[in-house]
DRENKOL-828398 format. One record per residue: residue number from 0; x, y, z of N, C-alpha, C in turn. Coordinates in steps of 0.05 Angstrom, whole numbers, padded with zeros to 5 digits. Each point is the difference from the previous one (the first is absolute). Example, Ala and Ser with C-alpha at 12.3 -4.5 7.8 and 13.67 -1.06 7.14 Angstrom:
<pts>
<pt 0 <00264 -00114 00156> <-00018 00024 00000> <00018 00024 00000>>
<pt 1 <-00007 00021 -00014> <00016 00024 00001> <-00015 00022 00014>>
</pts>
This chain:
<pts>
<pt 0 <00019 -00439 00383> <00021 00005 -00020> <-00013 00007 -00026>>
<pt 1 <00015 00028 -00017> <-00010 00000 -00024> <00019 -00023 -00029>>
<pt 2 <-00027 00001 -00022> <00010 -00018 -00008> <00018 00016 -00029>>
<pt 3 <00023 -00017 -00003> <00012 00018 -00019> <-00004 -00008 -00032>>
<pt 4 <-00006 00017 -00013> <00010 -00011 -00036> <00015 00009 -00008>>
<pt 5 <00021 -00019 -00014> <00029 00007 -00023> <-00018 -00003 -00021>>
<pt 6 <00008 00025 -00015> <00002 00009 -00032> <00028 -00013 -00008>>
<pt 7 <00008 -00012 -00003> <00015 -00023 -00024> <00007 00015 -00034>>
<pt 8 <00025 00010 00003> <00001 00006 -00026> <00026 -00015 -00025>>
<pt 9 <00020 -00008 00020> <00008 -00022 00005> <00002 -00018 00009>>
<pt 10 <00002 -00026 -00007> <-00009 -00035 00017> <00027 00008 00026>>
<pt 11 <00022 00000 -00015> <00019 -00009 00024> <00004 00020 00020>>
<pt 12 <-00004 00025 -00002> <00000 00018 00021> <-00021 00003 00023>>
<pt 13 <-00025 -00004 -00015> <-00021 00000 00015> <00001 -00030 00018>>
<pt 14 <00012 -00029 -00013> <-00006 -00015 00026> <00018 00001 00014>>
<pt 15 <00024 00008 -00005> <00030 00012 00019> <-00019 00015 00031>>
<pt 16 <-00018 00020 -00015> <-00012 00014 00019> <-00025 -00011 00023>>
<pt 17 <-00011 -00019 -00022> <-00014 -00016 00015> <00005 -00019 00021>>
<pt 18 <00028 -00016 -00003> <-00001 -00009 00008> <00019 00007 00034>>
<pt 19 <00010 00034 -00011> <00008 00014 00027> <-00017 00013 00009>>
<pt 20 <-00025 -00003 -00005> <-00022 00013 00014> <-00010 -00019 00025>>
<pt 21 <-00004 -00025 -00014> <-00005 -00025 00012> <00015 -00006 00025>>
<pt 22 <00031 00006 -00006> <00021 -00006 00019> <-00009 00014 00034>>
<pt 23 <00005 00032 -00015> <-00013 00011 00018> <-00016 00000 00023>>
<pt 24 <-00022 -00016 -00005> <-00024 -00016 00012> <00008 -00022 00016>>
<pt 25 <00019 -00010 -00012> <00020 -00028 00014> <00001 00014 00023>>
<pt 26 <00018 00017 -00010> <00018 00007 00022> <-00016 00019 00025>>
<pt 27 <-00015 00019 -00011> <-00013 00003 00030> <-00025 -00008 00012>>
<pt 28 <-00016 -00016 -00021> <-00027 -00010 00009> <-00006 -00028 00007>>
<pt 29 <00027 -00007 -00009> <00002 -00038 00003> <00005 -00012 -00012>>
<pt 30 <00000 -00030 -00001> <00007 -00016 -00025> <-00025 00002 -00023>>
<pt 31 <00006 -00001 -00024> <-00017 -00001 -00014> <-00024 00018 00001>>
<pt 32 <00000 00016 00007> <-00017 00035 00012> <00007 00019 -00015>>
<pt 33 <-00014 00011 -00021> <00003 00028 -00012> <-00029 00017 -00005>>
<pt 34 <00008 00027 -00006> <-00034 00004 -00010> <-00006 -00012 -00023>>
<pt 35 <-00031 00001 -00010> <00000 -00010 -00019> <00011 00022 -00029>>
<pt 36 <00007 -00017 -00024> <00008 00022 -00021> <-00003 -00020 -00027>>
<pt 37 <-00010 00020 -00020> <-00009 -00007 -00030> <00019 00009 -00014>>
<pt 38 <00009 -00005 -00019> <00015 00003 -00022> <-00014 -00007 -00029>>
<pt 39 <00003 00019 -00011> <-00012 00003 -00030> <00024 00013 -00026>>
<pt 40 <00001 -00023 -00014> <00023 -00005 -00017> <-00009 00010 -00025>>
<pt 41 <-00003 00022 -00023> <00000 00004 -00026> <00028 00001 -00009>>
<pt 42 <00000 -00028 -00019> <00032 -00003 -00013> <00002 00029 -00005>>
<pt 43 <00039 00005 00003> <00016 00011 -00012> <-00009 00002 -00025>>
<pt 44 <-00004 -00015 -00020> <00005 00008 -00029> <-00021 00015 -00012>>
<pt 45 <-00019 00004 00028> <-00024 00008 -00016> <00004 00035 00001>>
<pt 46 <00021 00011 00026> <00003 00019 -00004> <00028 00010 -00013>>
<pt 47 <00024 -00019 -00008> <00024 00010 -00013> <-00002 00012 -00021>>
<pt 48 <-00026 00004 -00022> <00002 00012 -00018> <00003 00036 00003>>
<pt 49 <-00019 00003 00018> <-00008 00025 00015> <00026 00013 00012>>
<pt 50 <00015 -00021 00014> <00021 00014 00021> <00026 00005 -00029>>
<pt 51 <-00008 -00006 -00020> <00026 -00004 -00013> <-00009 00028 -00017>>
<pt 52 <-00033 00013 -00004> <00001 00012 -00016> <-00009 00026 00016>>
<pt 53 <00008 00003 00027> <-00007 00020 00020> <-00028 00006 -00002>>
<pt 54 <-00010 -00019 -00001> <-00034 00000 00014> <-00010 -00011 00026>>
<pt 55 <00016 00022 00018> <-00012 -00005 00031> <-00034 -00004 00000>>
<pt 56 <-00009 00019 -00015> <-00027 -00003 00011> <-00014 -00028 00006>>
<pt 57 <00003 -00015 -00026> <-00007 -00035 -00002> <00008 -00014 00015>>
<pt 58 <00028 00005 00008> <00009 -00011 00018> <-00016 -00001 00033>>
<pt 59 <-00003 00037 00002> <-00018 -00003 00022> <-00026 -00014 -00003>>
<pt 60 <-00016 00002 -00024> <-00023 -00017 00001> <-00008 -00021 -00001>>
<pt 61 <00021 -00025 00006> <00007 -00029 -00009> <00008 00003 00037>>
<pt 62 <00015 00018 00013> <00003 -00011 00027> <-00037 00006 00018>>
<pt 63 <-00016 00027 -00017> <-00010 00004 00013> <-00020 -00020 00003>>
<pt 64 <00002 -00023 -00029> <-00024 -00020 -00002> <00007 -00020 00028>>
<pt 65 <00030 -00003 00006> <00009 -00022 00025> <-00004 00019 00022>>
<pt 66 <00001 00023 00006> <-00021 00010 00016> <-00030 -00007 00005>>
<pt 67 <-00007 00001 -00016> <-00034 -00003 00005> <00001 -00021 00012>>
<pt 68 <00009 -00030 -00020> <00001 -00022 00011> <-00003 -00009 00024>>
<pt 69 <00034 00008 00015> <-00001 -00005 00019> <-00011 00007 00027>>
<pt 70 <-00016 00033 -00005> <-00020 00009 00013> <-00029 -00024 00001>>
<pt 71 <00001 -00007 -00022> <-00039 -00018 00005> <00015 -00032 00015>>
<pt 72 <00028 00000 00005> <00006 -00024 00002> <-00002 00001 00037>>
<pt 73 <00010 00031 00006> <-00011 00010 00028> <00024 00003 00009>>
<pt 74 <00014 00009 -00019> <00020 00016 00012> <00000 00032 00017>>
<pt 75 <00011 00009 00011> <-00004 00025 00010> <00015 00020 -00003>>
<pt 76 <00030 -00007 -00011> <00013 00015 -00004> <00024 -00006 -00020>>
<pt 77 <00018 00012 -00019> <00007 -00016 -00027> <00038 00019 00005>>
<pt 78 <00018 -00022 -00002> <00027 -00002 -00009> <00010 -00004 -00024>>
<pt 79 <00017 00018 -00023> <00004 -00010 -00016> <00025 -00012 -00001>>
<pt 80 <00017 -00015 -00001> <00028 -00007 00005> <00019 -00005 -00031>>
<pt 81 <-00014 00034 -00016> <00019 00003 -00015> <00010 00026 00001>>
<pt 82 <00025 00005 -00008> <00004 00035 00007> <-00006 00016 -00027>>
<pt 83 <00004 -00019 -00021> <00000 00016 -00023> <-00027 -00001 -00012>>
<pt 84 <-00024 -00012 00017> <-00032 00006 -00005> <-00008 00022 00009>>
<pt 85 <00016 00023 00021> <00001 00007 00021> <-00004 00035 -00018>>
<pt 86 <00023 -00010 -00028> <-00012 00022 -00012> <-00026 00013 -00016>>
<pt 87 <-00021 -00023 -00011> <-00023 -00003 -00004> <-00020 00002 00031>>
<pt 88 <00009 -00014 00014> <-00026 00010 00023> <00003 00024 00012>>
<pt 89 <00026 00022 -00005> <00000 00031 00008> <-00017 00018 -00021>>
<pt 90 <-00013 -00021 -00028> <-00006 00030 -00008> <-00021 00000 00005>>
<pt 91 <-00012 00026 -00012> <-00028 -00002 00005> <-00018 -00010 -00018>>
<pt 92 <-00025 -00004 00022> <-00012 -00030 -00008> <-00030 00009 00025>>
<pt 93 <-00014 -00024 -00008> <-00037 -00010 00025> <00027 -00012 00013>>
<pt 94 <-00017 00001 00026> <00014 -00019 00018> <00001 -00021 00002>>
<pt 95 <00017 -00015 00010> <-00005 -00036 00002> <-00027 00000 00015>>
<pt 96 <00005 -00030 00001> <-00033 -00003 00019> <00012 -00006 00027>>
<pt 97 <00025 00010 -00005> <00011 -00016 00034> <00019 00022 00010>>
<pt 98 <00009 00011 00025> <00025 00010 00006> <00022 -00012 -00003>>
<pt 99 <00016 00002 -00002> <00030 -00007 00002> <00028 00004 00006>>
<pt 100 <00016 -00013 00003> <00030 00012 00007> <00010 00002 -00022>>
<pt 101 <00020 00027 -00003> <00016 00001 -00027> <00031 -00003 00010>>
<pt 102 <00014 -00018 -00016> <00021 -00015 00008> <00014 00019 00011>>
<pt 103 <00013 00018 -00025> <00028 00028 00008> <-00014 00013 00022>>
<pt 104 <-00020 00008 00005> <-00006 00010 00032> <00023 -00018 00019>>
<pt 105 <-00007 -00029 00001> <00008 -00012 00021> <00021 -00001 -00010>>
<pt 106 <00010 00003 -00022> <00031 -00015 00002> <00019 00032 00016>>
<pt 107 <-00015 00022 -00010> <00015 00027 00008> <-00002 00016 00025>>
<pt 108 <-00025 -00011 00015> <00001 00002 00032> <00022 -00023 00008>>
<pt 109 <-00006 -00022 -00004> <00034 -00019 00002> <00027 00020 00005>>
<pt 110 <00005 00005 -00021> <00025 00020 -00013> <-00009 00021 00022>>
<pt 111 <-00008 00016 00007> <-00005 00018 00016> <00001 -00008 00028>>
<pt 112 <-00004 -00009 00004> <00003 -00015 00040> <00027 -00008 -00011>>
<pt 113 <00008 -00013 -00016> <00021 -00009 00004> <00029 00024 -00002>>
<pt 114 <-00012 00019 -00006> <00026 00029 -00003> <00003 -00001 -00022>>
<pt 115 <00010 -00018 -00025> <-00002 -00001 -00031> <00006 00029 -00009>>
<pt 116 <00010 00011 -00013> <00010 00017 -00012> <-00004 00006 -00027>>
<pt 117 <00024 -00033 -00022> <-00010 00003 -00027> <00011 -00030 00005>>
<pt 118 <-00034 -00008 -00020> <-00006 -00029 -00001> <00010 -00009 -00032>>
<pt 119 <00001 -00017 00002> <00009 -00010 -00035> <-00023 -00015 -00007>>
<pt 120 <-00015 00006 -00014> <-00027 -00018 -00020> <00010 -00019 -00018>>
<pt 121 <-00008 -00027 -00002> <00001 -00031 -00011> <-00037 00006 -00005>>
<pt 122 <00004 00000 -00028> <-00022 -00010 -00004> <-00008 -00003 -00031>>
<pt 123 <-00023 -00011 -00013> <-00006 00004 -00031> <00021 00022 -00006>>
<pt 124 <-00005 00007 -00031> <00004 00026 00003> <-00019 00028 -00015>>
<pt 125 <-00029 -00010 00008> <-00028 00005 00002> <00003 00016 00030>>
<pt 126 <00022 -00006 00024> <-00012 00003 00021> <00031 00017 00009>>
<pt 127 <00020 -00011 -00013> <00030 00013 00009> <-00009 00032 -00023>>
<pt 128 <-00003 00012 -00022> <-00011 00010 -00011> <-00027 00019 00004>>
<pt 129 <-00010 -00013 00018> <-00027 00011 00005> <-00006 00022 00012>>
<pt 130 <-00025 00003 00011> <-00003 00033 00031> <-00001 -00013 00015>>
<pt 131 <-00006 -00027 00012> <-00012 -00009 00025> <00021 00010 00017>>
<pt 132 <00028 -00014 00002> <00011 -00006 00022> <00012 00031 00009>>
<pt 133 <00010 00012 -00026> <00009 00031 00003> <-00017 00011 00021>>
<pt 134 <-00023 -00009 -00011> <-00029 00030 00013> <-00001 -00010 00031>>
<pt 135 <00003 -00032 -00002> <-00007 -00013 00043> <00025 00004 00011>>
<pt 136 <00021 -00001 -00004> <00030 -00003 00009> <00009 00030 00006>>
<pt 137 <-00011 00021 -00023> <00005 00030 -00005> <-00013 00009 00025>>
<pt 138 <-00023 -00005 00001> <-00019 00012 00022> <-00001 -00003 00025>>
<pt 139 <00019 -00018 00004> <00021 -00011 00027> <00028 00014 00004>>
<pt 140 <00006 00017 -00012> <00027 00012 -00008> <00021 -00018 -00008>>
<pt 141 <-00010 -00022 -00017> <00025 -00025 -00002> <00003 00000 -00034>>
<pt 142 <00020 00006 -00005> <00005 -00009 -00031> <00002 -00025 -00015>>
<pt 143 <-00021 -00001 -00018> <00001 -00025 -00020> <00024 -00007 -00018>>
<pt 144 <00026 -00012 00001> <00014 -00006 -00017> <-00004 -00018 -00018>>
<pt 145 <00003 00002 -00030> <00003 -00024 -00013> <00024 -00012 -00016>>
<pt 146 <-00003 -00028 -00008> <00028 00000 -00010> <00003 00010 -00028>>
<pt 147 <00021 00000 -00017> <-00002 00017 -00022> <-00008 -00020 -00011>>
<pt 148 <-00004 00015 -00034> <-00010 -00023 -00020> <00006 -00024 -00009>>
<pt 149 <00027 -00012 00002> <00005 -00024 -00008> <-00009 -00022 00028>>
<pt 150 <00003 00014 00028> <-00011 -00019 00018> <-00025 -00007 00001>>
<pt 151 <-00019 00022 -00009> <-00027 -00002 -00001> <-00009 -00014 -00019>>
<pt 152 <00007 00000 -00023> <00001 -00020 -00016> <-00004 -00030 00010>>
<pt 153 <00028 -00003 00012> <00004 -00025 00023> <-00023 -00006 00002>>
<pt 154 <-00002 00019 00023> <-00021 -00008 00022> <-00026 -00004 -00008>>
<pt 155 <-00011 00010 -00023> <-00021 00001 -00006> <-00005 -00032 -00018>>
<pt 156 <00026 -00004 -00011> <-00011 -00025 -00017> <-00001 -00017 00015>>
<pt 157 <00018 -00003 00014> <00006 -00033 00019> <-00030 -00002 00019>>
<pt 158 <-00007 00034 00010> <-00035 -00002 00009> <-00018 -00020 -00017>>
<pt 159 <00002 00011 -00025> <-00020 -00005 -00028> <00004 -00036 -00009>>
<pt 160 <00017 00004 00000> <00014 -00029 -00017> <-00001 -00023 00020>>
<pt 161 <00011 00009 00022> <00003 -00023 00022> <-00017 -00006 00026>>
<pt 162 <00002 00023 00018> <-00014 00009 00023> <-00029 -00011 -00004>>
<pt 163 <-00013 00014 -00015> <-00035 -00006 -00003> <-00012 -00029 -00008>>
<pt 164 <00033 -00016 -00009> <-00005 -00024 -00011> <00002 -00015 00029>>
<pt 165 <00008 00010 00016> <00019 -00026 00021> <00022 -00005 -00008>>
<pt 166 <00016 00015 -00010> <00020 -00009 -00005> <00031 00010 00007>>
<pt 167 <00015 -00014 00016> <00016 00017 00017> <00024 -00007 00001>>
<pt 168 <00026 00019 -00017> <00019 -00012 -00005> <00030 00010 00016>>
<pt 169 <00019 -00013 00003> <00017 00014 00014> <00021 00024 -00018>>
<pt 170 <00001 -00003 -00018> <00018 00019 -00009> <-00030 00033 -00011>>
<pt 171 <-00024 -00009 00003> <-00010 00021 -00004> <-00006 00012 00041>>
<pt 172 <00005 -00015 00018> <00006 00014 00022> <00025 00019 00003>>
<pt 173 <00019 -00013 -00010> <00035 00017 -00002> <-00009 00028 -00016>>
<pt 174 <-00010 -00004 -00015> <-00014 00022 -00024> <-00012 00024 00018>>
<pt 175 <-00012 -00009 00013> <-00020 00015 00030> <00011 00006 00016>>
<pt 176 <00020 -00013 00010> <00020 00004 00020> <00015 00031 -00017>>
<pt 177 <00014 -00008 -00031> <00014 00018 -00001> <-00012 00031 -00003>>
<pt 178 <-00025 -00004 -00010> <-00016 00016 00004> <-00007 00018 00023>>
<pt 179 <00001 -00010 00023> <-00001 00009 00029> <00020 00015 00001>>
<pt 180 <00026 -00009 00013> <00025 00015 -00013> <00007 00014 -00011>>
<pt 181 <-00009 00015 -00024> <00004 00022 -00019> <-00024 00016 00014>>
<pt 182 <-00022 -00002 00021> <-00014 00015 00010> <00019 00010 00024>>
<pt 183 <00005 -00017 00014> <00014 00000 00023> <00023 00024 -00008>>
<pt 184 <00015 -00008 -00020> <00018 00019 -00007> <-00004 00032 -00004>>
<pt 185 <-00026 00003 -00010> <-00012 00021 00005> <-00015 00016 00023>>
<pt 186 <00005 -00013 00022> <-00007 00008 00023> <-00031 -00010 00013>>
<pt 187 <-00012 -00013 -00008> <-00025 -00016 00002> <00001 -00016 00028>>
<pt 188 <-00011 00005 00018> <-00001 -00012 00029> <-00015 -00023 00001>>
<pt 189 <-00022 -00003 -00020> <-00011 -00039 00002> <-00004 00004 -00038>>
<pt 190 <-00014 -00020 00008> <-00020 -00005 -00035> <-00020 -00016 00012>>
<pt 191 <-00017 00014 -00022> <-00030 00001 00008> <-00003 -00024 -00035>>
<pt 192 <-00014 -00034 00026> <00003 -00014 -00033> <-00033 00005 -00005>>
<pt 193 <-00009 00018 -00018> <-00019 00003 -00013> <-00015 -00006 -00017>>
<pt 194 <00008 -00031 -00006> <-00017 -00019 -00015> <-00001 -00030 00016>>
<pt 195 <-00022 00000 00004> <-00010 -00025 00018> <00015 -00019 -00006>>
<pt 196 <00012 -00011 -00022> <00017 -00024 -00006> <00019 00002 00013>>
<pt 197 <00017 00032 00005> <00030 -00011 00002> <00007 -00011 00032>>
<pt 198 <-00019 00003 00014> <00009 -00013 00027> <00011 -00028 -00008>>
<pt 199 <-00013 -00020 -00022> <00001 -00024 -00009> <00038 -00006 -00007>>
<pt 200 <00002 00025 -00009> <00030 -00004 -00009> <00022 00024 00020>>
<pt 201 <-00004 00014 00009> <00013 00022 00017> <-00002 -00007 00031>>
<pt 202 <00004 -00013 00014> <00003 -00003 00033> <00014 00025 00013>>
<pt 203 <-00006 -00001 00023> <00012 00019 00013> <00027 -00006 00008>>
<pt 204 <00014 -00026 00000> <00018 -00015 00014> <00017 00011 -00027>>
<pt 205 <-00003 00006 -00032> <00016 -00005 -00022> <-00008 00038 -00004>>
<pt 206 <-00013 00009 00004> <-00002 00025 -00006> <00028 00025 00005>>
<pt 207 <00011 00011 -00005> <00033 00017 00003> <-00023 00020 00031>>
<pt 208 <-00020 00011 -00011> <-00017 00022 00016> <-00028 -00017 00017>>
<pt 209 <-00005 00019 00022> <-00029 -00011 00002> <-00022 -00004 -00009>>
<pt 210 <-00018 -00008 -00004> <-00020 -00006 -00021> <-00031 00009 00012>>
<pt 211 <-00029 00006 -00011> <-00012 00004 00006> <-00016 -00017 -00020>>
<pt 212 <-00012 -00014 00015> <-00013 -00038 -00016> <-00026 00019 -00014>>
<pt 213 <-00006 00015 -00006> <-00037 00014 -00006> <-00020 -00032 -00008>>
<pt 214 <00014 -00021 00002> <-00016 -00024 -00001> <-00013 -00001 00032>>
<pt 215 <00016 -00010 00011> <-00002 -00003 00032> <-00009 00023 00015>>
<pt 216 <00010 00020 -00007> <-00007 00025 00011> <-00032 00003 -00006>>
<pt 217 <-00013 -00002 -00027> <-00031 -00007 -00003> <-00017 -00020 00021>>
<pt 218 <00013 -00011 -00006> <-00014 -00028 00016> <00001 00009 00025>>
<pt 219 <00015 00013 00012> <00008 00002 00025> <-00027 00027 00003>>
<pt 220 <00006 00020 -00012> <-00019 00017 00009> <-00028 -00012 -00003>>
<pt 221 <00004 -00013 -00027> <-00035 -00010 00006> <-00006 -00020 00023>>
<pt 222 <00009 -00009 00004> <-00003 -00014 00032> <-00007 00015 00023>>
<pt 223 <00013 00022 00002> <-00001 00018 00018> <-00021 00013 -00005>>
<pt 224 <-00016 00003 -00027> <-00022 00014 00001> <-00028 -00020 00002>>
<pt 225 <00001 -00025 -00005> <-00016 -00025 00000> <-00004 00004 00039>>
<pt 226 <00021 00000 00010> <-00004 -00013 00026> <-00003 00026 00016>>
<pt 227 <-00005 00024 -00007> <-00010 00027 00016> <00025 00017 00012>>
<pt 228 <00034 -00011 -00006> <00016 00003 00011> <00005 00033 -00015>>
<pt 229 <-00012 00007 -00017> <00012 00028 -00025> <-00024 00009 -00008>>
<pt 230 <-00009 00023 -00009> <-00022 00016 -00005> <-00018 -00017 -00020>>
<pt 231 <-00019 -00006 -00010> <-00015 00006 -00018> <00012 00016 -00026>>
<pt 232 <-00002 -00015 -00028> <00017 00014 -00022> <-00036 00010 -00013>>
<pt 233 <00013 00027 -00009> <-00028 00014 -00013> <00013 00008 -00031>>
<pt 234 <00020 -00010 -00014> <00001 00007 -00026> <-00011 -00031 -00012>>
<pt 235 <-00008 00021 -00027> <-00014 -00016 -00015> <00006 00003 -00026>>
<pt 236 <00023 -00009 -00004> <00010 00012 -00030> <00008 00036 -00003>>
<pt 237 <00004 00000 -00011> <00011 00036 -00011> <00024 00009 00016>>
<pt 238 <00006 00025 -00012> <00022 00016 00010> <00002 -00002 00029>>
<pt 239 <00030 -00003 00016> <00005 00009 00022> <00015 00028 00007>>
<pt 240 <-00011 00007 00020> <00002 00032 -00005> <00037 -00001 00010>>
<pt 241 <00017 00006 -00016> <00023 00009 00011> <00006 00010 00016>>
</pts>
């Protein structure tokens, strides 16, 4: 089995992921059985200045230092389990020292096996705003919807303010809920929750649409690539070709 490293760019998303990576292992290698996997944590605050003043680059160079890391730690292959880092590790850039999976790949082959049409995006709004999901979702023939500006707003603070804290409230689920809904109303066949936190507050049981976890969905492919079950990943940072 290869061994995996999380790049950590948030605390609560990344052990959300960790600890469905782990599950994983439960569940098909045994009790207490997973591959092995490193996680390398550079606080949030060290890069919020950057994300606030649209300096991807730094951003990529602060994940690329938890790259290295977890490469000498003997890792073999690197997950990041944020979506909106996702826009710093597309640009160009040296390579990591490691291959890796890039989340919207997996979350948009998901959406694609699954027939998906037009997905509704939950996410920052670094990432609802962004190229990622347009360019992986687009290149599948599936349309990226987002919600308009006062939801995004929403969605983006209750991320910011609450989510990254652990902190999880019920009337900011209704908020999400209503959010879904005004997608739904627009013809949106799931929503794609695109920030690692909101599985924490969005279930599938409370969701109006189907959901596509890109938390679980990570974990899950990296499992599949740890245990020989899915190709070998050969990007290493930079552009994915549309």
């Amino acid at each position: 089995m290869k061994h995996l490293g999380i790049l950590a760019h948030s605390s609560e998303g990344a052990a959300l992921c960790f600890r469905a990576f782990c599950l994983e292992g439960f569940r098909e290698l045994g009790a207490y059985d997973h591959p092995d996997v490193t996680m390398d944590c550079i606080p949030l605050a060290r890069c919020m200045p950057a994300w606030e003043a649209g300096d991807h680059q730094e951003v990529r160079a602060t994940l690329a230092v938890s790259a290295e890391r977890v490469a000498r730690a003997g890792a073999d292959f690197f997950i990041c389990p944020d979506n909106s880092a996702h826009i710093a590790l597309e640009l160009p850039g040296p390579d990591f020292a490691l291959p890796g999976l890039h989340i919207a790949e997996v979350v948009a082959d998901r959406a694609a096996r699954a027939g998906r049409r037009r997905l509704g995006v939950l996410g920052t709004r670094f990432t609802m705003e962004g190229p990622v999901y347009p360019r992986a979702l687009g290149s599948r023939g599936i349309v990226a919807e987002i919600p308009d500006a006062d939801d995004r707003a929403t969605v983006h603070r209750i991320i910011m303010d609450e989510l990254v804290h652990g902190v999880v409230k019920d009337d900011s689920r209704a908020a999400y809920v209503g959010v879904i809904e005004r997608l739904a109303a627009r013809g949106c066949d799931a929503v794609a929750l695109v920030c690692t936190e909101i599985p924490l507050l969005v279930t599938p049981d409370v969701s109006p649409l189907p959901t596509l976890d890109s938390t679980r969905l990570l974990a899950r492919a990296a499992f599949e690539v740890a245990v020989g079950q899915q190709p070998w990943p050969t990007w290493r940072g930079g552009p994915i070709a549309g």
